[in-house]
Structures are given as C-alpha cells and as structure tokens.
FIRO-769237 format. One record per residue (C-alpha): residue in three letters; residue number from 1; y, x, z. Coordinates in steps of 0.25 Angstrom, whole numbers, plus 2048, in hexadecimal, padded with zeros to 3 digits. Example, Ala and Ser with C-alpha at 12.3 -4.5 7.8 and 13.67 -1.06 7.14 Angstrom:
REM residues 2
<rec tilum="Ala" gumar="1" v="7EE" u="831" w="81F"/>
<rec tilum="Ser" gumar="2" v="7FC" u="837" w="81D"/>
***
This chain:
REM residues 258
<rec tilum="Unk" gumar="1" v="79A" u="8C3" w="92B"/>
<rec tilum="Unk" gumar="2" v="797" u="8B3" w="92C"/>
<rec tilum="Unk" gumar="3" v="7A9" u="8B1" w="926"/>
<rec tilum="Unk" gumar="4" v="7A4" u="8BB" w="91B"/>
<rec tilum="Unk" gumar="5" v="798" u="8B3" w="917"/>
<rec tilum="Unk" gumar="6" v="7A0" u="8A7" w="917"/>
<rec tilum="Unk" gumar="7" v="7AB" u="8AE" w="90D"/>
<rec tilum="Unk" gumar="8" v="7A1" u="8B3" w="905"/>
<rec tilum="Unk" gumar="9" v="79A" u="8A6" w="904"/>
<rec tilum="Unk" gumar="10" v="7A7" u="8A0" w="901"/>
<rec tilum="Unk" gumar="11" v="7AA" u="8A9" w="8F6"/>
<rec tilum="Unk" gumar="12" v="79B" u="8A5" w="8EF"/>
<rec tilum="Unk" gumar="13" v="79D" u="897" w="8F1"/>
<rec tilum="Unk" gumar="14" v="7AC" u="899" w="8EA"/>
<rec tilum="Unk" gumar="15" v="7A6" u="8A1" w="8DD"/>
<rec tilum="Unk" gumar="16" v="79A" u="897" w="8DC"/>
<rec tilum="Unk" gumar="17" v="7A6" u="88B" w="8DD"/>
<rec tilum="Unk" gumar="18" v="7AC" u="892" w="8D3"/>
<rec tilum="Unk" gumar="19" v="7A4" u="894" w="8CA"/>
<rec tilum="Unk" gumar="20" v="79E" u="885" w="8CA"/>
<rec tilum="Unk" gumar="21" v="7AD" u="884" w="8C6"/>
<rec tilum="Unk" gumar="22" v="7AE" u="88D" w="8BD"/>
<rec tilum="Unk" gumar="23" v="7A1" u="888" w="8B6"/>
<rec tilum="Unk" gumar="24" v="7A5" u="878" w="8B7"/>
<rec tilum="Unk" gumar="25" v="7B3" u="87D" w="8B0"/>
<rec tilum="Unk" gumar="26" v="7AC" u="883" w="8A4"/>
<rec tilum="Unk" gumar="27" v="7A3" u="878" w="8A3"/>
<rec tilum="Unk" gumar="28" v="7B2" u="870" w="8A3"/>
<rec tilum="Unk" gumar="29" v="7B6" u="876" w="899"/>
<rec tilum="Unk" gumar="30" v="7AC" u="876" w="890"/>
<rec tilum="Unk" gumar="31" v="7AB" u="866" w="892"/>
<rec tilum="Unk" gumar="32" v="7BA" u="866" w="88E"/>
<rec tilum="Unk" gumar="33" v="7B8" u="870" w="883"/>
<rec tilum="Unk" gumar="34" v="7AE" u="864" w="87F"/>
<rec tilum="Unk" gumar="35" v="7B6" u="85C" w="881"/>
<rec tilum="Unk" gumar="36" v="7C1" u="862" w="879"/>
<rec tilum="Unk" gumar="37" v="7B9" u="862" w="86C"/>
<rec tilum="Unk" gumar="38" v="7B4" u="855" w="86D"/>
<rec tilum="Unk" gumar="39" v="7C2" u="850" w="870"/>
<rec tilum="Unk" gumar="40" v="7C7" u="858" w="863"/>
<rec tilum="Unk" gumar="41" v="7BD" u="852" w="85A"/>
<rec tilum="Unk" gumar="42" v="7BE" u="846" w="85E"/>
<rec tilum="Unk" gumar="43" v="7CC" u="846" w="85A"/>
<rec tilum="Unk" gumar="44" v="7C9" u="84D" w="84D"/>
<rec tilum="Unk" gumar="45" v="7C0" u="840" w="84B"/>
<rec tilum="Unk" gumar="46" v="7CC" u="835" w="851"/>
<rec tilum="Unk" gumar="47" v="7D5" u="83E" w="846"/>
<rec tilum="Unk" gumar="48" v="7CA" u="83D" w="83B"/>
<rec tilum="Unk" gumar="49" v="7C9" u="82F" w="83E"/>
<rec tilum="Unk" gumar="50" v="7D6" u="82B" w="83E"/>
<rec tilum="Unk" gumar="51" v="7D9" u="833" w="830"/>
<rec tilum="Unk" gumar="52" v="7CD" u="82C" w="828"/>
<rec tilum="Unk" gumar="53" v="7CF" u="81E" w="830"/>
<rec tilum="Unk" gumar="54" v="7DE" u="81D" w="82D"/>
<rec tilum="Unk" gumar="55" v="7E4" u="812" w="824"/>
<rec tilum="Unk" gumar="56" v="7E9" u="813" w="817"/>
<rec tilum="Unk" gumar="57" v="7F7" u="814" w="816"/>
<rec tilum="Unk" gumar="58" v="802" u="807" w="816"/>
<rec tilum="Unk" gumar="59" v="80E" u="808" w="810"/>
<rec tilum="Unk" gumar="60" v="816" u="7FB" w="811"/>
<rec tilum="Unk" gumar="61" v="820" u="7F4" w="80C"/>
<rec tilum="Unk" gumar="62" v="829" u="7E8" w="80F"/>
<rec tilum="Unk" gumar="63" v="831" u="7DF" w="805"/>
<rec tilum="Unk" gumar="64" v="838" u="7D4" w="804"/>
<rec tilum="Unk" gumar="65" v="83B" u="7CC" w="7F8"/>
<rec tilum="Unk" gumar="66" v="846" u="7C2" w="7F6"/>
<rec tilum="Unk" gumar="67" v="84B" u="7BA" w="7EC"/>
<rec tilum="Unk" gumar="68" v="844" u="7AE" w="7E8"/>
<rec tilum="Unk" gumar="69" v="836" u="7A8" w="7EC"/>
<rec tilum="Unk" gumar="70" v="834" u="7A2" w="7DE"/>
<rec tilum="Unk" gumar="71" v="833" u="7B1" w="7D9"/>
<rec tilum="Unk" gumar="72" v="82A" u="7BD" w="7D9"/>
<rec tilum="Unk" gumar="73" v="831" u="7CA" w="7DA"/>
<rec tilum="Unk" gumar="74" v="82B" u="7D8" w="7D4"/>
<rec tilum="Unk" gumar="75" v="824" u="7E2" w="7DD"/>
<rec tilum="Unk" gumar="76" v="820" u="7EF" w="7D5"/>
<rec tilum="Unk" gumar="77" v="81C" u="7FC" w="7DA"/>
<rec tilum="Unk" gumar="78" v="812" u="807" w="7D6"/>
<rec tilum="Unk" gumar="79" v="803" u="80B" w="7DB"/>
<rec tilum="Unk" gumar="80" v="7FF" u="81A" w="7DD"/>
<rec tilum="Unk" gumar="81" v="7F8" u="81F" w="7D2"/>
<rec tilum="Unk" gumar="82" v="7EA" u="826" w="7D4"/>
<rec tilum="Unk" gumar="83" v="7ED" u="831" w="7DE"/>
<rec tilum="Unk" gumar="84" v="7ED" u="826" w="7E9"/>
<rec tilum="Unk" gumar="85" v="7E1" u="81E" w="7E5"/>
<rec tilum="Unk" gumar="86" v="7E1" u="810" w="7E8"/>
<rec tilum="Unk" gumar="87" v="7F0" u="80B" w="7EB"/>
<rec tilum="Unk" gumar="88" v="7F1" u="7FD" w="7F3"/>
<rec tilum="Unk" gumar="89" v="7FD" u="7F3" w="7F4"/>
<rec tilum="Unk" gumar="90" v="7FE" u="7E8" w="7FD"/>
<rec tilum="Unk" gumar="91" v="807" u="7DD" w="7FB"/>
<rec tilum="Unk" gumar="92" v="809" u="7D4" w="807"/>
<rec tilum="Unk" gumar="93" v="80F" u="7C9" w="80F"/>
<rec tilum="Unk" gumar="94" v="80D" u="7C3" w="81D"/>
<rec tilum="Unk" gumar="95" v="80C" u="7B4" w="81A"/>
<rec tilum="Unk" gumar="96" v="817" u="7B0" w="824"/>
<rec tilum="Unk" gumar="97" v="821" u="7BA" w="81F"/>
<rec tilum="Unk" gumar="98" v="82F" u="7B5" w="81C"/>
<rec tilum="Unk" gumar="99" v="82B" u="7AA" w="825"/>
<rec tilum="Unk" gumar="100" v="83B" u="7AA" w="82B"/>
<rec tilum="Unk" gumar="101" v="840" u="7A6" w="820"/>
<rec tilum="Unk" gumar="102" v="835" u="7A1" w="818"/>
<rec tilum="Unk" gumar="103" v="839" u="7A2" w="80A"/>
<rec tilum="Unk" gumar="104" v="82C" u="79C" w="801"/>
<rec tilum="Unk" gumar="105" v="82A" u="790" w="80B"/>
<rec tilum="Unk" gumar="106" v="834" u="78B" w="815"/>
<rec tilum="Unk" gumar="107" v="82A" u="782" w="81C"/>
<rec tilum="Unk" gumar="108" v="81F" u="78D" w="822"/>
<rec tilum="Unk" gumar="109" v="820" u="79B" w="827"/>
<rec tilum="Unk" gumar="110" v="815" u="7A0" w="81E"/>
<rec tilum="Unk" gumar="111" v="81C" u="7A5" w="813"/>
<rec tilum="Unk" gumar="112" v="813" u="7AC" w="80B"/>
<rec tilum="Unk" gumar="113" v="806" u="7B7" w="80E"/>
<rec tilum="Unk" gumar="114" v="804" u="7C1" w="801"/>
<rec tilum="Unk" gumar="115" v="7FA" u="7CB" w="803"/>
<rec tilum="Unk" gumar="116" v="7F8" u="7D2" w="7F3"/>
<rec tilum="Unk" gumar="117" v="7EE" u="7E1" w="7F4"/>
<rec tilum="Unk" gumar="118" v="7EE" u="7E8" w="7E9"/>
<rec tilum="Unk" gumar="119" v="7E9" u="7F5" w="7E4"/>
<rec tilum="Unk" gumar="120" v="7EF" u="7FF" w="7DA"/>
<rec tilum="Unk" gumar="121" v="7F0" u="80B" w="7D2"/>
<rec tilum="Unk" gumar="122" v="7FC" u="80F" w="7CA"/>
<rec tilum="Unk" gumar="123" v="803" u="809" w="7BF"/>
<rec tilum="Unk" gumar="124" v="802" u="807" w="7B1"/>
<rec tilum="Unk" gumar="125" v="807" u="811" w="7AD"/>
<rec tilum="Unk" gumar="126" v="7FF" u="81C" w="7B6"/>
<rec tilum="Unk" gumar="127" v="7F4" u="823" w="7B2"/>
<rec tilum="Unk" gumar="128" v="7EA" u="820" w="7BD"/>
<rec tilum="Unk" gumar="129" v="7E1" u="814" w="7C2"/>
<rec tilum="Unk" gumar="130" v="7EB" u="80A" w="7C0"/>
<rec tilum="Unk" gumar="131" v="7E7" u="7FB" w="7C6"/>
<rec tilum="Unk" gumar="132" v="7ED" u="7F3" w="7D0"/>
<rec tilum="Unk" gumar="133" v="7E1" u="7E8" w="7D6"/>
<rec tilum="Unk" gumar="134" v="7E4" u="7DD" w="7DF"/>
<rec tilum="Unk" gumar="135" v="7DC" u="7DD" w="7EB"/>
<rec tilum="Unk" gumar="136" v="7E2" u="7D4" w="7F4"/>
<rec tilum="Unk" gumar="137" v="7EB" u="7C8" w="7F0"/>
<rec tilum="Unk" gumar="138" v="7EC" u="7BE" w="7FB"/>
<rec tilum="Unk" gumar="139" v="7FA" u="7B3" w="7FC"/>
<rec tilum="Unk" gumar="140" v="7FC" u="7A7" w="804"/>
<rec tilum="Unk" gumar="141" v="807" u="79C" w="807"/>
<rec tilum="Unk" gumar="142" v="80E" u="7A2" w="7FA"/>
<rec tilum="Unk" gumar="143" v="80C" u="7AB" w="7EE"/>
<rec tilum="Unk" gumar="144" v="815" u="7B7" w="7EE"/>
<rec tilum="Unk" gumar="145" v="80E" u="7C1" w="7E5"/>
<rec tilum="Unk" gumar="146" v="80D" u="7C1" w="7D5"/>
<rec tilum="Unk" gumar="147" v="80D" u="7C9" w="7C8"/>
<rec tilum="Unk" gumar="148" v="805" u="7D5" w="7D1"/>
<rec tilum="Unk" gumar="149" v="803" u="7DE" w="7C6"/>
<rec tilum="Unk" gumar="150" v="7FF" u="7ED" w="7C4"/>
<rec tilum="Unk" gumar="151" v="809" u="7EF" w="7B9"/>
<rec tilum="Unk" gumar="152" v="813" u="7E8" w="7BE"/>
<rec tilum="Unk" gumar="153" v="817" u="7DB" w="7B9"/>
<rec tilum="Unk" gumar="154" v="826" u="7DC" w="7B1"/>
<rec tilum="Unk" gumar="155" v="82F" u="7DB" w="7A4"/>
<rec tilum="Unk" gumar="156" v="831" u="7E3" w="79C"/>
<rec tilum="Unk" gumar="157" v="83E" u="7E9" w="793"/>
<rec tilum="Unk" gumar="158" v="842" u="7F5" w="78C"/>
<rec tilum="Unk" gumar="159" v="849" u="801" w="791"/>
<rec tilum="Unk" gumar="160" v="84D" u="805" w="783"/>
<rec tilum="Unk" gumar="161" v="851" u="7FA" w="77A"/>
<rec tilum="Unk" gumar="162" v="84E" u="804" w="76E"/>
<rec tilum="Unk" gumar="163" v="840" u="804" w="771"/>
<rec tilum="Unk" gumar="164" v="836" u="7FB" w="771"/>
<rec tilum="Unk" gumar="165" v="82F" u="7F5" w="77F"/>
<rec tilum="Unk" gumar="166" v="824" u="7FD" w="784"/>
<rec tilum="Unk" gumar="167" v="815" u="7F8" w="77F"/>
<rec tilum="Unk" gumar="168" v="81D" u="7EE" w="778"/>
<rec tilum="Unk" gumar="169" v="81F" u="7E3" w="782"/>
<rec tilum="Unk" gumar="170" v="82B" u="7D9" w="780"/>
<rec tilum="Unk" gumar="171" v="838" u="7DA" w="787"/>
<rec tilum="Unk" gumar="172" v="838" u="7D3" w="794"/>
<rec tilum="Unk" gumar="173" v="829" u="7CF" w="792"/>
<rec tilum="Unk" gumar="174" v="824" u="7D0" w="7A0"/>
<rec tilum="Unk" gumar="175" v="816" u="7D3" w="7A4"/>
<rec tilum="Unk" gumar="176" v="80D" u="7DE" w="7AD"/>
<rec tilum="Unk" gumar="177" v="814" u="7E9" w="7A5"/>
<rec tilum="Unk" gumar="178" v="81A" u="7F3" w="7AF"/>
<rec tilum="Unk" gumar="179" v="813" u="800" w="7AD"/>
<rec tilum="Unk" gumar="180" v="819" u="805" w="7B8"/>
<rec tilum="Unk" gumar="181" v="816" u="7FD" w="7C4"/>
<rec tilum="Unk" gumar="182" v="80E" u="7F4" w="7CC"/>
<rec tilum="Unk" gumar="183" v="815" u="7E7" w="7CE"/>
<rec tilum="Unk" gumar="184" v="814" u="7D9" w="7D5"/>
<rec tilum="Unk" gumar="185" v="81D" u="7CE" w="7D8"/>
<rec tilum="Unk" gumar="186" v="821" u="7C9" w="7E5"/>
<rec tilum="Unk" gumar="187" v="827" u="7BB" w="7EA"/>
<rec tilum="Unk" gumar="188" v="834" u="7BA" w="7EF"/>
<rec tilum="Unk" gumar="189" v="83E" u="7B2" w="7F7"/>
<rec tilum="Unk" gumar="190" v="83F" u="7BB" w="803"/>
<rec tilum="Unk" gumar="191" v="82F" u="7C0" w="805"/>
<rec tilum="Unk" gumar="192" v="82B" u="7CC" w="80E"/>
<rec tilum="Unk" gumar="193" v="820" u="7D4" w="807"/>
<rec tilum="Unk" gumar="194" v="819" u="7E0" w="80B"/>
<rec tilum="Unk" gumar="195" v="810" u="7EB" w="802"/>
<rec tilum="Unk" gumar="196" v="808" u="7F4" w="807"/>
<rec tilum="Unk" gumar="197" v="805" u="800" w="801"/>
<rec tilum="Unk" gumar="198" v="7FC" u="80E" w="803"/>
<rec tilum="Unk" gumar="199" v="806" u="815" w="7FB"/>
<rec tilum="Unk" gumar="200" v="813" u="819" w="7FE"/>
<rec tilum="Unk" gumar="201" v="821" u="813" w="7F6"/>
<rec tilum="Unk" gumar="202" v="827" u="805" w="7F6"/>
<rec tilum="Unk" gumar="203" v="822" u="7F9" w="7ED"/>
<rec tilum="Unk" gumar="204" v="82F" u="7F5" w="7E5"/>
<rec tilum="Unk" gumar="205" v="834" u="7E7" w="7E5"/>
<rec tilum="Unk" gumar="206" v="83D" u="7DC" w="7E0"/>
<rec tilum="Unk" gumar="207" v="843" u="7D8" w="7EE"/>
<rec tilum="Unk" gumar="208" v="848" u="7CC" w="7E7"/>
<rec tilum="Unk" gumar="209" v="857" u="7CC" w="7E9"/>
<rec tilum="Unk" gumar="210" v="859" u="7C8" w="7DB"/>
<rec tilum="Unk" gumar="211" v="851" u="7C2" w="7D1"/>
<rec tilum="Unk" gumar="212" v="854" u="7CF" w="7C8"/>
<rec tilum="Unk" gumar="213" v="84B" u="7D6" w="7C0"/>
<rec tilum="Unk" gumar="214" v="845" u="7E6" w="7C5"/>
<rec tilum="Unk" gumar="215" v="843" u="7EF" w="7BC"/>
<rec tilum="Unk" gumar="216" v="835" u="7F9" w="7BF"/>
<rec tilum="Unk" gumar="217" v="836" u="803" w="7B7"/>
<rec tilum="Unk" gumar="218" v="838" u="808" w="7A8"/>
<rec tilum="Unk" gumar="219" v="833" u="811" w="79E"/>
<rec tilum="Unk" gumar="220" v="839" u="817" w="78E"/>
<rec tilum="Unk" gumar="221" v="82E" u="81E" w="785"/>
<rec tilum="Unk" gumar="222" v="832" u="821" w="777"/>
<rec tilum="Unk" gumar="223" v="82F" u="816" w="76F"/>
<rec tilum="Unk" gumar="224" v="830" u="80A" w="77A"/>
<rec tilum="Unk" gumar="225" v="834" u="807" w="789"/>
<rec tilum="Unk" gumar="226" v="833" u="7FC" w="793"/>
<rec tilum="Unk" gumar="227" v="83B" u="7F9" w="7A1"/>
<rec tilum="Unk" gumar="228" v="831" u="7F1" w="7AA"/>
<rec tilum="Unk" gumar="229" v="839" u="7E6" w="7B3"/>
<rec tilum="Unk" gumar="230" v="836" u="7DC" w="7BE"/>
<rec tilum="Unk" gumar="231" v="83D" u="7CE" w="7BE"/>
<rec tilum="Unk" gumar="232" v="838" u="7C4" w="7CB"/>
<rec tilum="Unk" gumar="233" v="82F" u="7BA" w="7C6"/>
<rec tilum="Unk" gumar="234" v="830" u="7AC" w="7C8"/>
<rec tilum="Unk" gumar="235" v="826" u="7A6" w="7D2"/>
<rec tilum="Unk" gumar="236" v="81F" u="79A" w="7C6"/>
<rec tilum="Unk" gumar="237" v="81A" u="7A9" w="7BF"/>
<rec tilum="Unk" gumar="238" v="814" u="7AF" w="7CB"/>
<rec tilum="Unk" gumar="239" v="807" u="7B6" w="7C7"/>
<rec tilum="Unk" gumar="240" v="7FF" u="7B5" w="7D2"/>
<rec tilum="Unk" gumar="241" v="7F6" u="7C3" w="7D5"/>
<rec tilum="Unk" gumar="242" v="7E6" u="7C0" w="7D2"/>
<rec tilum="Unk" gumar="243" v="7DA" u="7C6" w="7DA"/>
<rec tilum="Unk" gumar="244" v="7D4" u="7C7" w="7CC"/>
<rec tilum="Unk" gumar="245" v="7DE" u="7CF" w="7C5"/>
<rec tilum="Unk" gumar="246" v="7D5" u="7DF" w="7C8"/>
<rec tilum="Unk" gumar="247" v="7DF" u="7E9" w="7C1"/>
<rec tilum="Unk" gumar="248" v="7D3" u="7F2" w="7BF"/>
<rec tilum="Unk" gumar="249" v="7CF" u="7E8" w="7B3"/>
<rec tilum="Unk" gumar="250" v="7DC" u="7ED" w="7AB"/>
<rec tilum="Unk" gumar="251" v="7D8" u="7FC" w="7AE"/>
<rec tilum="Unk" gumar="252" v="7CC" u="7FD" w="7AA"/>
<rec tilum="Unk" gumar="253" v="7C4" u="80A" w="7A8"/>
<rec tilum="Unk" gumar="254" v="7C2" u="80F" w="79C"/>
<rec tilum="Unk" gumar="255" v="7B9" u="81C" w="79B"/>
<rec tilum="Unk" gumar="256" v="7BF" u="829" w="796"/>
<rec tilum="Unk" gumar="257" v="7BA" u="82C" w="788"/>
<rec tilum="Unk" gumar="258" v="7B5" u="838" w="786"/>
***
C-alpha cells in the first residue's frame, strides 16, 4: 500500500509539474507573440522611416576639359520640364584638383575650387515654368566659370540660306539666343569638373581638343531658320556668373485674361 501511495503521489506531483509547465509555455508564447508584433512594427516604422528620410537622388558626372587655359569652352544641357518640379545642377571642383600637373598655376597645388548651384526648369522653347536662378556661386584661387545662362549663350547662322534668320538676328551675331538649351562655359587647359544632377542623362560639353566650334541644335520654319553653335571663348570676355541675376525677373507672371 505505502509503494502505491507513493506512485500515486508521484503521478499528482508529475500532473501539477506539468501543468505549471504547460501554463509557463502559454504564457511564453504569448510574450513572444508580443513580441512578434512589436518586432514587426517596429520595422514597419524603421522602413517608414528609412522611405521618408532618404536623399534625394545624385546623378553625377565627371569631365575633363583640355585645350587651352586662356579659354572658356561650352557646356549646354537641358532642365526637365514641370513634371519633375524643381531640377538642381551642381557644378563643382575640389580646389587641389589637377594639382599633378597643375596647369593654371605651376607654383601651388591649389589649382582652382568652383562651386556654381543653380536651379531650373525647361528651356526657352518649353511651355512650362522656364527659369534658371543661381543659388550658389562660390570660386577661389581662379575663375573657371562664365557666360552661365538659361538660353545658352551662342552664334547664330541660317540653316536655309533662302530664308531669312529666325527673329531677325544677324549672321554670326552671338548672344543668349539658344532656345533650346541651357548653357554655361567652362575654363580649360586640362581642368576635372564634376555636376551634379537629380535627373538622369549627361551634361554635354566641349572637351577642349580643338578650338573648333559645336554646333547645339537647329531649326527650319516657313518663312526663316536658325542653327545655334558654340565657339570657346577667350578668357579677356569671360562673363563672370552674378548672385543678383534672379531668372524669375525675365518670367514674370502675367494674369490669364478673362
């Protein structure tokens, strides 16, 4: 009787064992399961976070520009129109750039730092906002920027020798004429520049391995036409870029009529 008991006891002690165990394991799981949804949200947050908190995108470019220090070479491209807002271009140099071989001064490493924001919309021809605004323009040890324009600074010539040049300008006048692009000039001699860009596509550029015109682009209507080219221009009629020149004032709004 007494071996009985002591079975029996055993058995009681085992069941009430196991269900402390039992009762601790739910409980277990139910912390995990806690713990699995405050894991998961918390990551839902970290993702949330990470997508509102992430930069803008960089798109950037290397250059290099030959040719001769004592000229400016052109750089044209084209901002995005409205459907991306607000386009940004970075134009920039590290000062000791080109410091190996050091071709505007020959006695310092510090060659030449250019730092030139601008913001954009367009071209002249578009339909949309249509500015560019300097925001940023910044150069030390040496100038390497000029003629920065939104309707990029070229000659003109006809395509069409029959017809007359578009809105009458003279042939081979030069001036901030290009419809069609946004343009700038850059210092050569053997110069490393960089823009940056939150839109895609490549910034063209003269890379300076002659002293030969580009040609942009052209156009032929009915009754005139015009082909707008770029020559590199000489350093004595560098036009420097202006904080004051604001783009906005050559745009201004002008109410719809009724």
């Amino acid at each position: 009787m007494a071996l009985e008991q002591d079975i029996a006891n055993l058995i009681q002690s085992t069941d009430a064992l196991t269900a402390v165990v039992d009762n601790k394991a739910q409980q277990l799981d139910n912390q995990m399961a806690a713990f699995d949804t405050r894991i998961a949200k918390k990551e839902q947050d970290v993702d949330k976070f990470i997508q509102e908190a992430m930069p803008e995108t960089r798109y950037v470019q290397d250059i290099f520009i030959g040719g001769s220090k004592d000229y400016f070479y052109p750089v044209w491209w084209r901002f995005p129109d409205n459907a991306a807002g607000v386009s940004k271009l970075t134009i920039a140099r590290q000062y000791s750039w080109n410091s190996d071989t050091k071709p505007l001064d020959p006695n310092r490493p510090h060659q030449a730092g250019l730092l030139l924001e601008l913001e954009g919309n367009a071209y002249a021809w578009n339909g949309d906002a249509n500015f560019m605004q300097i925001k940023r323009f910044h150069e030390r040890y040496n100038p390497t920027v000029s003629h920065v324009s939104f309707a990029a600074y070229t000659k003109v010539e006809k395509v069409d020798a029959d017809k007359p040049l578009y809105v009458g300008r003279d042939d081979g006048s030069v001036g901030a004429w290009c419809y069609r692009y946004n343009g700038m000039y850059l210092r050569g001699g053997g110069l490393k520049y960089r823009f940056i860009k939150n839109w895609k596509g490549d910034v063209s550029y003269h890379d300076g391995s002659d002293n030969l015109r580009r040609e942009l682009t052209e156009a032929s209507f009915a009754n005139s036409s015009v082909r707008w080219y770029a020559e590199p221009i000489p350093f004595e009629d560098r036009l420097a870029p202006t904080l004051s020149s604001i783009p906005y004032a050559n745009h201004p709004y002008t109410p719809p009529t009724a």
